[in-house]
Every structure is written in C-alpha cells, then in structure tokens.
mmCIF file of the N, C-alpha and C atoms, coordinates in Angstrom:
data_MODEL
# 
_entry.id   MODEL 
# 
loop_
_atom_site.group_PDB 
_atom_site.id 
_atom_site.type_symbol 
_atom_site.label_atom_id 
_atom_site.label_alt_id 
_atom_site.label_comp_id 
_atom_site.label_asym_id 
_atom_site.label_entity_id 
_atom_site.label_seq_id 
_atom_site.pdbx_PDB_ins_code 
_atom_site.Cartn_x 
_atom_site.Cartn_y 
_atom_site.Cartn_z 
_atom_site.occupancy 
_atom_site.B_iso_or_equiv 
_atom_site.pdbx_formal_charge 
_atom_site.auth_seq_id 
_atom_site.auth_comp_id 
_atom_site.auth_asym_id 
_atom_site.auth_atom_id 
_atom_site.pdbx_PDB_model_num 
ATOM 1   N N  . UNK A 1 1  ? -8.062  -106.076 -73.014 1.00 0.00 ? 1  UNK A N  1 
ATOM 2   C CA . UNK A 1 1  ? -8.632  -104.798 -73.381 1.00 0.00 ? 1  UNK A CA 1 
ATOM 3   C C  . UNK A 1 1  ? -9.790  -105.060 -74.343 1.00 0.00 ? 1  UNK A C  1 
ATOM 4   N N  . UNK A 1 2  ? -10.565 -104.547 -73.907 1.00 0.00 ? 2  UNK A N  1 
ATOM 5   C CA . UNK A 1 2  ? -12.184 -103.916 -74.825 1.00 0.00 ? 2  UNK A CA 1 
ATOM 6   C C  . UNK A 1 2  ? -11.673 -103.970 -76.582 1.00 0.00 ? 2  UNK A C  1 
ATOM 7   N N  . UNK A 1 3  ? -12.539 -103.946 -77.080 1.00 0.00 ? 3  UNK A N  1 
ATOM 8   C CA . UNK A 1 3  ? -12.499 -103.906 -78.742 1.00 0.00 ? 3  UNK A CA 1 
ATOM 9   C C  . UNK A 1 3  ? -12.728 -102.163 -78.657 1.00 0.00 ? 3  UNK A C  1 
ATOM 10  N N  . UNK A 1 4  ? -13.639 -101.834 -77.919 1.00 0.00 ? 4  UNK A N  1 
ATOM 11  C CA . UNK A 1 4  ? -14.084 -100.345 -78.239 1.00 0.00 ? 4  UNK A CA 1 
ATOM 12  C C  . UNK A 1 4  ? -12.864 -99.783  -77.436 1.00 0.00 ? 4  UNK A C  1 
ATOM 13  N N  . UNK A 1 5  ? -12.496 -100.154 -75.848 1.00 0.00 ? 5  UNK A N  1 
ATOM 14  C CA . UNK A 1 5  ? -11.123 -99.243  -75.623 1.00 0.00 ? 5  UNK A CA 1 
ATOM 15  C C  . UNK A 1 5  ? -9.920  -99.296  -76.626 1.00 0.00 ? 5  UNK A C  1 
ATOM 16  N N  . UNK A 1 6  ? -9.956  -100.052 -77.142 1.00 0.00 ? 6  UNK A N  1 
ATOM 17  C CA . UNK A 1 6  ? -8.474  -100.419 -77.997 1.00 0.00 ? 6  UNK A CA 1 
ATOM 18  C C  . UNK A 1 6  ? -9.050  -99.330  -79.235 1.00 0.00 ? 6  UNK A C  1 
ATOM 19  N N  . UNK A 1 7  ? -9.785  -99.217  -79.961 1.00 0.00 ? 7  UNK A N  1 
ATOM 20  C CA . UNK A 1 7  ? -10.244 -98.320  -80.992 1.00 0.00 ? 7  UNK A CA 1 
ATOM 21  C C  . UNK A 1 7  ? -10.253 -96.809  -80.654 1.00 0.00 ? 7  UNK A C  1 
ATOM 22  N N  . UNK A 1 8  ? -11.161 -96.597  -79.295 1.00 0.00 ? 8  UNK A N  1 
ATOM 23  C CA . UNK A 1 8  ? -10.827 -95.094  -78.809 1.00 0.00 ? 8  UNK A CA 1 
ATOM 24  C C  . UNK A 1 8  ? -9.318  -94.468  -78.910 1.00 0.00 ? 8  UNK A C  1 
ATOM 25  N N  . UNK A 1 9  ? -8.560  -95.687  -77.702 1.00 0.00 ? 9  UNK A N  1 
ATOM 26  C CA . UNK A 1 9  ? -7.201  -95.902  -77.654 1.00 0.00 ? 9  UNK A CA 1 
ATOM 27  C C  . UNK A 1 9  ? -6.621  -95.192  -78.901 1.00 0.00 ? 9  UNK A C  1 
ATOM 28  N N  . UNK A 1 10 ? -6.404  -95.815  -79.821 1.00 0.00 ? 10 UNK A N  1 
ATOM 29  C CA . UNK A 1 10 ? -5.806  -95.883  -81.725 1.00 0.00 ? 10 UNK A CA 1 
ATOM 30  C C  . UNK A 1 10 ? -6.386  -94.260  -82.507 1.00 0.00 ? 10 UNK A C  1 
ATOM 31  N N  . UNK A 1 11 ? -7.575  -93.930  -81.841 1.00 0.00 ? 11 UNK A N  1 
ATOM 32  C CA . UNK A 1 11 ? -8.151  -93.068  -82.483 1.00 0.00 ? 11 UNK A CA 1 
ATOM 33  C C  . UNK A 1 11 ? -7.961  -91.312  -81.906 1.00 0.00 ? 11 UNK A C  1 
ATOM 34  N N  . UNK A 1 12 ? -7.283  -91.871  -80.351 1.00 0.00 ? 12 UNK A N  1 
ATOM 35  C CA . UNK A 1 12 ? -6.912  -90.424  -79.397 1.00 0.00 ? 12 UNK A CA 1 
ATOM 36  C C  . UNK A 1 12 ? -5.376  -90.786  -80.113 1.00 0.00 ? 12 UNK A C  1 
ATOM 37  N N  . UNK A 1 13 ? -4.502  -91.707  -80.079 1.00 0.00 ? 13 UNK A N  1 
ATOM 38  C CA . UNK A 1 13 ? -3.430  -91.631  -80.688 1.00 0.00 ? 13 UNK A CA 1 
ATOM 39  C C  . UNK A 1 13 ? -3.270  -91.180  -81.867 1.00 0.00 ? 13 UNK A C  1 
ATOM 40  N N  . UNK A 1 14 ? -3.894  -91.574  -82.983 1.00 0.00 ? 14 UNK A N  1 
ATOM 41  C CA . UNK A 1 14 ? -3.989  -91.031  -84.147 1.00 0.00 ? 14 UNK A CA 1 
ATOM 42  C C  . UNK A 1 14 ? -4.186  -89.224  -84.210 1.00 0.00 ? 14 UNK A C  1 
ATOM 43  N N  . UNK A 1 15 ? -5.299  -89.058  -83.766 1.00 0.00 ? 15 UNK A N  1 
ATOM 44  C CA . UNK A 1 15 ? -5.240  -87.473  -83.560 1.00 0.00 ? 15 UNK A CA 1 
ATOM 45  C C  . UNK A 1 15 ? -4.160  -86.689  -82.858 1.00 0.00 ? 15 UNK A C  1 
ATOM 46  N N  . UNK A 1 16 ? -4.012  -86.955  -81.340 1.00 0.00 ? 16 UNK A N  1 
ATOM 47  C CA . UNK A 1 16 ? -2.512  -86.594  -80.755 1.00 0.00 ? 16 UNK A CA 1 
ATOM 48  C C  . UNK A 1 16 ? -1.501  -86.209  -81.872 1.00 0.00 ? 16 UNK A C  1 
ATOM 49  N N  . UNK A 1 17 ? -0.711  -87.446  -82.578 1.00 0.00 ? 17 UNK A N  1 
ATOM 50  C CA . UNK A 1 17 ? -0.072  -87.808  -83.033 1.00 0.00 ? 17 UNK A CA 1 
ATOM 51  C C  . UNK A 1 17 ? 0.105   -86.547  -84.957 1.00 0.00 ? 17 UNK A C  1 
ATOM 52  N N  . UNK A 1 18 ? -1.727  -86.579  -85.206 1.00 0.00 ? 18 UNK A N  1 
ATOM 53  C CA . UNK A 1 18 ? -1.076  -85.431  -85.949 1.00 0.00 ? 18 UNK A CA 1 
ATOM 54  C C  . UNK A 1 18 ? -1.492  -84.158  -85.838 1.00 0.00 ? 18 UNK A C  1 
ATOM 55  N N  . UNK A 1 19 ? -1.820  -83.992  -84.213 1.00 0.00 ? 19 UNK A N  1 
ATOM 56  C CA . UNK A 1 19 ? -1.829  -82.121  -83.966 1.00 0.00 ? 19 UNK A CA 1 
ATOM 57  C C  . UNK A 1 19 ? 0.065   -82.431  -83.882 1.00 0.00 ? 19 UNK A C  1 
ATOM 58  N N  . UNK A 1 20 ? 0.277   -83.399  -83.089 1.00 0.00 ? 20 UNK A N  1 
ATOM 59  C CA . UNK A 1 20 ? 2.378   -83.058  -83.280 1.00 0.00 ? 20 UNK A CA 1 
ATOM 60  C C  . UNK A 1 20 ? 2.870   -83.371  -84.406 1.00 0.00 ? 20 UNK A C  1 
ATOM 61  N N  . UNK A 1 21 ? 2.284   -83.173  -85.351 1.00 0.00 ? 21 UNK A N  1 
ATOM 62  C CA . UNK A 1 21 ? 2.783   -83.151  -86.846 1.00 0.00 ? 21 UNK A CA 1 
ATOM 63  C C  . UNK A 1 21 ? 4.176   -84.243  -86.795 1.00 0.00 ? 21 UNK A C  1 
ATOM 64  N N  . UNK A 1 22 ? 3.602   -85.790  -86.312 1.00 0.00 ? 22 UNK A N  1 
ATOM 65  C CA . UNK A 1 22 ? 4.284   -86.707  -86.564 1.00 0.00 ? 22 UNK A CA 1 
ATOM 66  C C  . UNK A 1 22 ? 4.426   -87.783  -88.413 1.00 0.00 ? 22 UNK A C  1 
ATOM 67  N N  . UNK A 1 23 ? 3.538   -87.082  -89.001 1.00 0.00 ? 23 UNK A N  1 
ATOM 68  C CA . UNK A 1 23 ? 3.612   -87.962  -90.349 1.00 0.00 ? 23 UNK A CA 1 
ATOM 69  C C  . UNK A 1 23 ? 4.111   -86.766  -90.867 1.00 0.00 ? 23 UNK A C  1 
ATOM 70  N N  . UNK A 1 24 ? 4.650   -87.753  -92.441 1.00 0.00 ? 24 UNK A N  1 
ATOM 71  C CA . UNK A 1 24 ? 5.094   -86.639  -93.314 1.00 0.00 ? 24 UNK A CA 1 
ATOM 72  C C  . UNK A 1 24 ? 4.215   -86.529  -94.151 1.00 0.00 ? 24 UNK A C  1 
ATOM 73  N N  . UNK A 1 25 ? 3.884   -85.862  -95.274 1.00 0.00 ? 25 UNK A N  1 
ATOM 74  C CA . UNK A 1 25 ? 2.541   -85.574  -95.825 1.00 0.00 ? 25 UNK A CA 1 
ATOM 75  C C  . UNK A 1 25 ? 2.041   -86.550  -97.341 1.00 0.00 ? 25 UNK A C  1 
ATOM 76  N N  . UNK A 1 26 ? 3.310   -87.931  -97.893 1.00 0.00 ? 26 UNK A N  1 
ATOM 77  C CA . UNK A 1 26 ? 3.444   -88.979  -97.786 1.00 0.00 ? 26 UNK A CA 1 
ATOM 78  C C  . UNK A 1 26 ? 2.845   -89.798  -97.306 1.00 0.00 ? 26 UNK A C  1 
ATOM 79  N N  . UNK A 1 27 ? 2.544   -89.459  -96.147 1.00 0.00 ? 27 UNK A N  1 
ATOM 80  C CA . UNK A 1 27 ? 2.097   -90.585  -94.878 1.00 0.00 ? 27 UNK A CA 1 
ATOM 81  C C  . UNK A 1 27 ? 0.663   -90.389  -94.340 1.00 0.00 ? 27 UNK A C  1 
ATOM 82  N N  . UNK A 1 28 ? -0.288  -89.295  -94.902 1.00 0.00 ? 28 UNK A N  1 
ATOM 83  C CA . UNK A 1 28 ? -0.828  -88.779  -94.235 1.00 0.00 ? 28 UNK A CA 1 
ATOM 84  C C  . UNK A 1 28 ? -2.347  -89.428  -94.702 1.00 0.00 ? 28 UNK A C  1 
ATOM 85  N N  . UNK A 1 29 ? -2.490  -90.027  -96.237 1.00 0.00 ? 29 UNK A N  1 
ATOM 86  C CA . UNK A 1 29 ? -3.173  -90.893  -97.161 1.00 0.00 ? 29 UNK A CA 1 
ATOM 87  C C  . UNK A 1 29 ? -3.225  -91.852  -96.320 1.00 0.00 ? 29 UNK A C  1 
ATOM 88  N N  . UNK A 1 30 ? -2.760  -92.915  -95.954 1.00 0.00 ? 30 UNK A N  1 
ATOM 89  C CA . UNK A 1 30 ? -2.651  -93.731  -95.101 1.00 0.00 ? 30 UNK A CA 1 
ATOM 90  C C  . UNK A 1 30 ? -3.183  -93.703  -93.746 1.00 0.00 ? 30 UNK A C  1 
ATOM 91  N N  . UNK A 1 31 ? -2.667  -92.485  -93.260 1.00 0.00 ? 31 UNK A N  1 
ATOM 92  C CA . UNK A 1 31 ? -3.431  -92.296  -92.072 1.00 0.00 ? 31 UNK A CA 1 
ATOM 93  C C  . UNK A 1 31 ? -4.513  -91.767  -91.995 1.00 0.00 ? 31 UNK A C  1 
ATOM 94  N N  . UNK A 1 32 ? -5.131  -91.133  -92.690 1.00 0.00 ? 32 UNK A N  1 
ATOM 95  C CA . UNK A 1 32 ? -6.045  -90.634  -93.160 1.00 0.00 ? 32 UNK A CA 1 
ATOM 96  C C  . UNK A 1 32 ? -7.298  -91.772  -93.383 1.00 0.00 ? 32 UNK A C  1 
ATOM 97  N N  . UNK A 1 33 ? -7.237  -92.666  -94.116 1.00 0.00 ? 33 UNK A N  1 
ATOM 98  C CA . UNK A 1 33 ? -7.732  -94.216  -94.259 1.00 0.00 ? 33 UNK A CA 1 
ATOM 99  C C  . UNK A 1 33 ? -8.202  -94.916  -92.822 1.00 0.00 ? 33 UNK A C  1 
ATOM 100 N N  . UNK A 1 34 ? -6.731  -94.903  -92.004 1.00 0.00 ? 34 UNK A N  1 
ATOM 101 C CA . UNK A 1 34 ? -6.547  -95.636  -90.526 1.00 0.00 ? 34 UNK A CA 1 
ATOM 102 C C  . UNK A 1 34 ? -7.545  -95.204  -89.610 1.00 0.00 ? 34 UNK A C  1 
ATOM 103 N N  . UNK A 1 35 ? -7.619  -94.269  -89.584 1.00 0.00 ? 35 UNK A N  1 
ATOM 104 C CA . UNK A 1 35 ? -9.031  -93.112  -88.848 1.00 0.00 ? 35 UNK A CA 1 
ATOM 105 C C  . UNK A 1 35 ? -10.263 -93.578  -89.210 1.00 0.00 ? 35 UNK A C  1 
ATOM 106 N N  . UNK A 1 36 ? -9.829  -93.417  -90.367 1.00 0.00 ? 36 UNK A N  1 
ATOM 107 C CA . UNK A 1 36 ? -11.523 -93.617  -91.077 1.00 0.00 ? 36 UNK A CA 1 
ATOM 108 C C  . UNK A 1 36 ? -12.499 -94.484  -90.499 1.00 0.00 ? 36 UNK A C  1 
ATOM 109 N N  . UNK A 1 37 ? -11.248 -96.351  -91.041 1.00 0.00 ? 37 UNK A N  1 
ATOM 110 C CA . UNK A 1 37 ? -11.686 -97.621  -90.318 1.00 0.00 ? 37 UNK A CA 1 
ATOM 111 C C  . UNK A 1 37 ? -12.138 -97.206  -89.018 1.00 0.00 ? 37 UNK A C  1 
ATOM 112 N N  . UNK A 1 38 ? -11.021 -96.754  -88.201 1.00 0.00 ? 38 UNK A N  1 
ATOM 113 C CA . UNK A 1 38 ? -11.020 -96.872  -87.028 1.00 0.00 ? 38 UNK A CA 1 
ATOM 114 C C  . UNK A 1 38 ? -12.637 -96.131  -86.427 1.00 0.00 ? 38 UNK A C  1 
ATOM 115 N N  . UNK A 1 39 ? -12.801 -94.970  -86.912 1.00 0.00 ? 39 UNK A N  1 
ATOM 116 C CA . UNK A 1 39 ? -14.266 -94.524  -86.685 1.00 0.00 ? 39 UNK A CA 1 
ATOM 117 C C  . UNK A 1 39 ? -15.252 -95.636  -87.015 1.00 0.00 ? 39 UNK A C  1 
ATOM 118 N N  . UNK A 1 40 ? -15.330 -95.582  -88.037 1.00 0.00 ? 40 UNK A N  1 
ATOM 119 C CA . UNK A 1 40 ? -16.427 -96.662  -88.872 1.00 0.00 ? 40 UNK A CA 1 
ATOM 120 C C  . UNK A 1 40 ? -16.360 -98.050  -87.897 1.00 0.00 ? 40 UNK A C  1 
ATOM 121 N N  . UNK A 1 41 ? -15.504 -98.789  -87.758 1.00 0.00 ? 41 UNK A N  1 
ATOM 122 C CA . UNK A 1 41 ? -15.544 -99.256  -86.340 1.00 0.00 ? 41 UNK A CA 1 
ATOM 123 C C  . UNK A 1 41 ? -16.568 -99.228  -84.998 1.00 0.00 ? 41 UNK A C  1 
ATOM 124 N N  . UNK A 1 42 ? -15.930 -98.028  -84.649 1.00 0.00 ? 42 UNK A N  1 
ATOM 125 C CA . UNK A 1 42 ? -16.551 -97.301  -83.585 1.00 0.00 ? 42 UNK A CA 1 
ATOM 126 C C  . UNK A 1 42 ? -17.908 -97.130  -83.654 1.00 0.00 ? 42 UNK A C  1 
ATOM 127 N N  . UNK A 1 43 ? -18.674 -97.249  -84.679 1.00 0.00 ? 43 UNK A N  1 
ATOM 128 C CA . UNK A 1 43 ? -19.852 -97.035  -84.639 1.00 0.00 ? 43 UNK A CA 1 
ATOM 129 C C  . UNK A 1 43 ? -20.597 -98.374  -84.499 1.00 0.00 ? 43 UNK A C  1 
ATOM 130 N N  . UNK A 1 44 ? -20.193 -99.359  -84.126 1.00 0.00 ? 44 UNK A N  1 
ATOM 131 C CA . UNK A 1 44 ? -20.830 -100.605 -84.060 1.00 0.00 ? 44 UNK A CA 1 
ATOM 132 C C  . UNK A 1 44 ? -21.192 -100.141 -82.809 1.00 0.00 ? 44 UNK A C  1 
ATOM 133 N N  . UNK A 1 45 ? -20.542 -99.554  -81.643 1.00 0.00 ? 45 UNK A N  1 
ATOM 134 C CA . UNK A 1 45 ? -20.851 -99.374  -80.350 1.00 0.00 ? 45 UNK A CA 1 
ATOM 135 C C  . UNK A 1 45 ? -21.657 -98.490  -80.059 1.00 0.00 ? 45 UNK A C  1 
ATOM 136 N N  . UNK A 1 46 ? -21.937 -97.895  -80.692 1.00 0.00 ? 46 UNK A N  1 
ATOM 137 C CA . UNK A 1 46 ? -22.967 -96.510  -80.748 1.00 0.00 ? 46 UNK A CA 1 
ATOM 138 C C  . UNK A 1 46 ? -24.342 -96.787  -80.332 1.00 0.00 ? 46 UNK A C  1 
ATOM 139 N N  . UNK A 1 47 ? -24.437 -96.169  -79.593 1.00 0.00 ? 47 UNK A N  1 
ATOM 140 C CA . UNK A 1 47 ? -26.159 -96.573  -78.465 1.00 0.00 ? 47 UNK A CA 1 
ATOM 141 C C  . UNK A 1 47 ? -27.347 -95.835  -79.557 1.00 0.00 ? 47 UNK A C  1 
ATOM 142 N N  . UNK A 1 48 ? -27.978 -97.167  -79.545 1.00 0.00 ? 48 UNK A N  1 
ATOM 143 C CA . UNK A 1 48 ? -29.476 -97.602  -81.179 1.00 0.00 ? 48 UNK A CA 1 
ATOM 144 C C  . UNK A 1 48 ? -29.978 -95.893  -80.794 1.00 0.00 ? 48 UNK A C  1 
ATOM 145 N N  . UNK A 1 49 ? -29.990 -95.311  -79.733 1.00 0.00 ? 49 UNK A N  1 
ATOM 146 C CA . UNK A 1 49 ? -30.998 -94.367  -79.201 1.00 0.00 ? 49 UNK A CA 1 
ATOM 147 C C  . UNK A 1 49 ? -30.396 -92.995  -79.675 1.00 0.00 ? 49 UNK A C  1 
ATOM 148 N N  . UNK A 1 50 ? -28.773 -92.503  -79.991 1.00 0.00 ? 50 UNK A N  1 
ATOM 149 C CA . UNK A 1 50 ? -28.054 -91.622  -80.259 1.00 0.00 ? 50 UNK A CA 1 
ATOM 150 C C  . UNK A 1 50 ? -28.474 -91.743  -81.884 1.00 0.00 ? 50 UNK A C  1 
ATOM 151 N N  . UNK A 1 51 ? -28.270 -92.972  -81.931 1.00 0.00 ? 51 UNK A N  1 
ATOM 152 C CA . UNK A 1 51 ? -28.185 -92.817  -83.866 1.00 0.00 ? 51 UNK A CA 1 
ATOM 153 C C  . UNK A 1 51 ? -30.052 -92.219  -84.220 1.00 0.00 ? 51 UNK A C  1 
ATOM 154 N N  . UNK A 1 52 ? -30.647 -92.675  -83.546 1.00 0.00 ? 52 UNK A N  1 
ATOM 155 C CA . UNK A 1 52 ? -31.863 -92.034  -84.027 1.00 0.00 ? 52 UNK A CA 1 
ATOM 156 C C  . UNK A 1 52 ? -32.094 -90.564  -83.390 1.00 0.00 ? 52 UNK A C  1 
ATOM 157 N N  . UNK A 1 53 ? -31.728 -89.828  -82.514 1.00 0.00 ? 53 UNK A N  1 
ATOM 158 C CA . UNK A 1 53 ? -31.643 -89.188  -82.030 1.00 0.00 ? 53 UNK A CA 1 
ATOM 159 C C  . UNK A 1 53 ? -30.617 -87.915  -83.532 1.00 0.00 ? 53 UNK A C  1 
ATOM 160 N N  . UNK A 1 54 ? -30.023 -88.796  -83.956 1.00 0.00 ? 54 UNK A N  1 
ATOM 161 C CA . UNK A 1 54 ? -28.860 -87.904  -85.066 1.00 0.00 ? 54 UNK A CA 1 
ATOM 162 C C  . UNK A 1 54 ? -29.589 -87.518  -86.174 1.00 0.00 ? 54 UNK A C  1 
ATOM 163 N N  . UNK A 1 55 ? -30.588 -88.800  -86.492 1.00 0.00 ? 55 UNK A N  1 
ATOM 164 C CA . UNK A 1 55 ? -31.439 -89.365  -87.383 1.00 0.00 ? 55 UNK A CA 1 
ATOM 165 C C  . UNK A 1 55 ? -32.650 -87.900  -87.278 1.00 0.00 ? 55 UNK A C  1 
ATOM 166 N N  . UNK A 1 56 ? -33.166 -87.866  -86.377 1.00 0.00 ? 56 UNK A N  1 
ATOM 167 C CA . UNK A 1 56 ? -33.939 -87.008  -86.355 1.00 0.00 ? 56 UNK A CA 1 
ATOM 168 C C  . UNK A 1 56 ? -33.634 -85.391  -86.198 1.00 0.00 ? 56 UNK A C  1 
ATOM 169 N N  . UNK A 1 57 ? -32.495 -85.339  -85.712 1.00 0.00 ? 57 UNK A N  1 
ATOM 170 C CA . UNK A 1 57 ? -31.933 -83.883  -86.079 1.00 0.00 ? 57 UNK A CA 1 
ATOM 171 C C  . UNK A 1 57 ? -31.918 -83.911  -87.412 1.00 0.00 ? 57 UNK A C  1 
ATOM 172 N N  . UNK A 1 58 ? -31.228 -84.384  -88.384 1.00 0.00 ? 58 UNK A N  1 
ATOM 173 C CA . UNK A 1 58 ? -30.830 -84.570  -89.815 1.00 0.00 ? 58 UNK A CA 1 
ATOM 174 C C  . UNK A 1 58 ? -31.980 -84.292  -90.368 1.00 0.00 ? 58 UNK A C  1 
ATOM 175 N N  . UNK A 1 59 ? -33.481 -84.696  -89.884 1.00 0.00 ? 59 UNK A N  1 
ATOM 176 C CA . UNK A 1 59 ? -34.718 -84.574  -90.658 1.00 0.00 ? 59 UNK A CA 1 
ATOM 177 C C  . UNK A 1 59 ? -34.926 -83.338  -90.663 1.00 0.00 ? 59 UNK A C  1 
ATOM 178 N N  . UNK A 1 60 ? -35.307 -82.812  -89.159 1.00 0.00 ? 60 UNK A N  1 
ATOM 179 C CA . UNK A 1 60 ? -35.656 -81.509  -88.406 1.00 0.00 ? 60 UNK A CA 1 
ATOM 180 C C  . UNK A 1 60 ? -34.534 -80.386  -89.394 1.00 0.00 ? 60 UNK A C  1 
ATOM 181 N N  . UNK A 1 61 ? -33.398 -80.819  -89.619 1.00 0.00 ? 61 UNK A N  1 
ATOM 182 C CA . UNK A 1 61 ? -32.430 -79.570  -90.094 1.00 0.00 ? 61 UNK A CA 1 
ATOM 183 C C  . UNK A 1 61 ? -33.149 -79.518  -91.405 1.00 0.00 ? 61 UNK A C  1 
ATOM 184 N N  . UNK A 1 62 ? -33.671 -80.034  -92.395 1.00 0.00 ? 62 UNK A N  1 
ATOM 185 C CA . UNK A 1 62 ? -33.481 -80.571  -93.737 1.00 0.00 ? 62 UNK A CA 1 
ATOM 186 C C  . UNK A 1 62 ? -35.092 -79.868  -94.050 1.00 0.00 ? 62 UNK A C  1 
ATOM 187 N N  . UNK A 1 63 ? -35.961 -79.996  -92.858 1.00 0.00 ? 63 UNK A N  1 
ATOM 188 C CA . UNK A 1 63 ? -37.472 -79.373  -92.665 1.00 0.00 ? 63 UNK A CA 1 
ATOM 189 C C  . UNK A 1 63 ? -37.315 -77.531  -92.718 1.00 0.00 ? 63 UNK A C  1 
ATOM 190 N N  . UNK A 1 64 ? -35.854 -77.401  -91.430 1.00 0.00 ? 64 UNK A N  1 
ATOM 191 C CA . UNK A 1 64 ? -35.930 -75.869  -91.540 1.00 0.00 ? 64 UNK A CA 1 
ATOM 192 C C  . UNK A 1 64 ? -35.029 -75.015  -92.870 1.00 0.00 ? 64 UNK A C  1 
ATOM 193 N N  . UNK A 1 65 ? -34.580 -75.979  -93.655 1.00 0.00 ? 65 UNK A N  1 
ATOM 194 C CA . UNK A 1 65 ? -34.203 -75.417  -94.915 1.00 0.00 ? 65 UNK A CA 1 
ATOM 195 C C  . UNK A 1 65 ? -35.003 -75.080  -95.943 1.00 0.00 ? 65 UNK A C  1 
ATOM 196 N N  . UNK A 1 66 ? -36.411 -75.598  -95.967 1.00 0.00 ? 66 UNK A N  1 
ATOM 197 C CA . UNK A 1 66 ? -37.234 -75.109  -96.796 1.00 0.00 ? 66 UNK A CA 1 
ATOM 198 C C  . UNK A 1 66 ? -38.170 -73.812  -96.555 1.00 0.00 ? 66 UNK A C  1 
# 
C-alpha cells in the first residue's frame, strides 16, 4: 500500500470513527493530534498547482476585504 493510500485510509477512519462517537473525551486530545499529523502528512502529496491555486485565492480574498 501507497504512503498516501495508507494516510487517506487512517484519516477516513479517524473521522468515521468520531461521527460514531468511538473515543471518550479523554481520548479525544490524542486524536485530535493523530489527524493533525496525519493531514500535515497529506500535504506532501498535494499537486504544486492546487497549493498555488489556494495561494492565490487567499490573496484575491484578503484584496476584497479592503
């Protein structure tokens, strides 16, 4: 398995897991963290052309606030 399927994988589980309110709220710091990585991760795979594409919305939004 892929580095990026195994992360998607972990990251549809993780969510699943707490719309069924499987942690206790104890547990949730932790998982909370696990996501995080797991995104931050995920962005190594992220196509150069989306991130500038985000990049330039972010400008454009920041232009129509003034």
């Amino acid at each position: 398995m892929e580095k990026k399927q195994f992360l998607l994988g972990m990251l549809q589980l993780i969510d699943v897991a707490a719309k069924r309110g499987t942690w206790e709220g104890g547990e949730l710091d932790f998982v909370a963290m696990l996501r995080r990585d797991v995104v931050e991760q995920l962005k190594e795979f992220a196509d150069p052309v989306d991130n500038e594409t985000e990049d330039q919305k972010k400008d454009s939004d920041k232009k129509g606030e003034h």
